[in-house]
C-alpha positions in Angstrom: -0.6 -2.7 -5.9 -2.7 0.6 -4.8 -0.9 2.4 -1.9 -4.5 3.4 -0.4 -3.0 5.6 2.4 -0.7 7.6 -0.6 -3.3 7.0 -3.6 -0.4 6.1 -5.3 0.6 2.6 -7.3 3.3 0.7 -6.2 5.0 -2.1 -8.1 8.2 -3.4 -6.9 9.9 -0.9 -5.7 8.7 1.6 -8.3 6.5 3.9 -6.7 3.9 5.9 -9.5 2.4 9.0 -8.1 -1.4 9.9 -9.7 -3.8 12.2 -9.1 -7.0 11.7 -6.6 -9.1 11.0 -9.9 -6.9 8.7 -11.5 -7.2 6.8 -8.1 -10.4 6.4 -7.8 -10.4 5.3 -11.2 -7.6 2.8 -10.4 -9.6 1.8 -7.6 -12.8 1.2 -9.5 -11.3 -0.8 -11.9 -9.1 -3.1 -9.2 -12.5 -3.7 -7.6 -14.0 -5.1 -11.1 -11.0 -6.7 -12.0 -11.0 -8.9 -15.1 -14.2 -7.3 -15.9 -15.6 -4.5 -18.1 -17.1 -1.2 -16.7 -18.9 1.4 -19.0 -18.0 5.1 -18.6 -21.5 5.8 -16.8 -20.9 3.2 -14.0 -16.6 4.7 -13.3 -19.0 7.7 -12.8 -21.8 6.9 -10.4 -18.8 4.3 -8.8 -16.7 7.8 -8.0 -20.2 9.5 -7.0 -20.7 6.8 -4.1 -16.6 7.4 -3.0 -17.5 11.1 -2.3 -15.3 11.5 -5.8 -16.7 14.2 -8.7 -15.8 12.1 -12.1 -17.7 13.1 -15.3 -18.4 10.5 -17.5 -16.7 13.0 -20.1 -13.8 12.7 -18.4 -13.1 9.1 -17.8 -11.2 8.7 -21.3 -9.1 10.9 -20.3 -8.2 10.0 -17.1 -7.7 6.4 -18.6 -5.1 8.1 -20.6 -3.4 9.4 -18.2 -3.8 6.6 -16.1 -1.8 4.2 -19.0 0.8 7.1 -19.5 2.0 6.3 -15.9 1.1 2.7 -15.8 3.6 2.5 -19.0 6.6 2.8 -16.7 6.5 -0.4 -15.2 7.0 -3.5 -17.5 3.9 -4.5 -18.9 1.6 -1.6 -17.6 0.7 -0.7 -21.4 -1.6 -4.0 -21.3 -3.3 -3.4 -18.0 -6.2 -1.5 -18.4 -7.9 -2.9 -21.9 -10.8 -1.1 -23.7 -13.6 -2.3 -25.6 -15.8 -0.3 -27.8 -19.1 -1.2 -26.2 -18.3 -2.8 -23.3 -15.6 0.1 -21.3 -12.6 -0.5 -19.5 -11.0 -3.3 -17.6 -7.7 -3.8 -15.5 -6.5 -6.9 -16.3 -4.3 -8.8 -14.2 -3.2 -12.5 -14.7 
């Protein structure tokens, strides 16, 4: 789950501490769930949250984002990519 009052990601009792862009990332993605978003649209998303996120820069902050994501059991197959199509978090 998203700790919205810590922007950090809680799962169990594993606490994951990101940065204020991975979270807004995060967040953009929970509020798509099970659905793809391109680059441009995690951009002008963070543009509306008061939050400055380059479309340059969403790659990486997806790779950070699975880096941390990786230490909770199955958080390498959360957030999917698709050549095309962007990013989704995928939770079933």
């Amino acid at each position: 789950s998203l700790d919205l009052e810590k922007e950090s990601i809680k799962f169990k009792d594993i606490n994951i501490p990101i940065s204020s862009q991975e979270f807004t990332v995060m967040k953009i993605l929970a509020k798509n769930i099970n659905s793809y978003i391109e680059d441009f649209e995690i951009e002008e998303n963070a543009q509306k949250e008061n939050s400055e996120i380059l479309k340059s820069s969403v790659p990486i902050t997806i790779y950070r984002l699975r880096k941390k994501l990786s230490k909770i059991p199955g958080g390498t197959k959360l957030i999917k990519s698709k050549r095309g199509k962007g990013y989704s978090l995928s939770i079933n």
